[in-house]
C-alpha positions as CSV (number, residue, x, y, z in Angstrom):
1,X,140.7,260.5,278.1
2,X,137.6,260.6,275.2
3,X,137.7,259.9,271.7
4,X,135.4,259.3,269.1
5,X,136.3,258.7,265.2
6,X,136.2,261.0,262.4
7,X,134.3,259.3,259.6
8,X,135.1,260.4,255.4
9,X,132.2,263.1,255.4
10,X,133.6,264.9,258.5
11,X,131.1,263.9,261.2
12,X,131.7,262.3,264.7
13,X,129.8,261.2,267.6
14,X,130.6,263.1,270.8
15,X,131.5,260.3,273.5
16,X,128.3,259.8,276.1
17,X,129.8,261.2,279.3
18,X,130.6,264.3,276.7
19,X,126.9,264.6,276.0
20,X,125.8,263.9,279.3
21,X,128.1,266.7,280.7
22,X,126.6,269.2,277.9
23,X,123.2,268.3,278.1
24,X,122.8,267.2,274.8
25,X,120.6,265.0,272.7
26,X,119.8,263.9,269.6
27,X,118.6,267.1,267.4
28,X,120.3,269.4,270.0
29,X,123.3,271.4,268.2
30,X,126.8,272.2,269.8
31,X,129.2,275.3,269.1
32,X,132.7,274.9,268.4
33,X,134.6,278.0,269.8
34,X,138.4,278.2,268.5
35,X,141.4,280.3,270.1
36,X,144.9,280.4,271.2
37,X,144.1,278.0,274.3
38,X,142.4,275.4,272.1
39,X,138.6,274.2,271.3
40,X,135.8,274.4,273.6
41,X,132.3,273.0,272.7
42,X,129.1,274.8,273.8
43,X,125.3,273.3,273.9
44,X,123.1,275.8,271.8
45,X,120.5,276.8,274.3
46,X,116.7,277.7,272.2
47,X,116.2,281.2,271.4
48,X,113.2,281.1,273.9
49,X,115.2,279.9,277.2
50,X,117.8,282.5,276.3
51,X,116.0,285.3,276.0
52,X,113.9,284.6,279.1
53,X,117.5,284.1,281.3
54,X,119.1,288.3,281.2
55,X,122.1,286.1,282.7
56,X,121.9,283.8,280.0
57,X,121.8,286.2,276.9
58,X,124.7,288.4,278.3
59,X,126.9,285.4,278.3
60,X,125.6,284.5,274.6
61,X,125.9,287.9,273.7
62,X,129.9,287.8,274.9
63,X,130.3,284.6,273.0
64,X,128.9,285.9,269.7
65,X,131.8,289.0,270.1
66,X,134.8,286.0,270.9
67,X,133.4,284.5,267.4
68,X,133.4,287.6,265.7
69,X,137.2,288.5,267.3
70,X,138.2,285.4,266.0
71,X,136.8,283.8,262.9
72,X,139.9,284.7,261.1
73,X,142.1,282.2,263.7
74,X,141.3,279.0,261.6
75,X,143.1,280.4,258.5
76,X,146.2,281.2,260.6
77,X,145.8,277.6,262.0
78,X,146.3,276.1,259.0
């Protein structure tokens, strides 16, 4: 199991093998999808590889819709 802490201003350090299984680096920026089942985090591919990928941009595209079905699910979290 992973962990990293929380610090006062709300920010956190994803664990390495977290990053390493995303892909990410430093200046890279993640996507926090909430629902029913839980959080999942997302690397934010560039505008430029997504639009070049038809594959790619349909599954952003079906992401964007999830968000917008549920950005009302963290006020009935609370």
């Amino acid at each position: 199991m992973l962990e990293s802490k929380v610090f006062t201003n709300g920010s956190t350090t994803p664990p390495k093998p977290v990053r390493d299984a995303l892909g990410i680096k430093a200046g890279d920026r993640v996507r926090y999808v909430i629902s029913e089942k839980g959080v999942q985090v997302f690397k934010i591919l560039s505008e430029k590889v997504v639009a070049d990928e038809p594959a790619l941009c349909e599954a952003r595209e079906a992401a964007e819709k999830v968000l917008d079905e549920n950005r009302s699910l963290p006020r009935k979290l609370k």
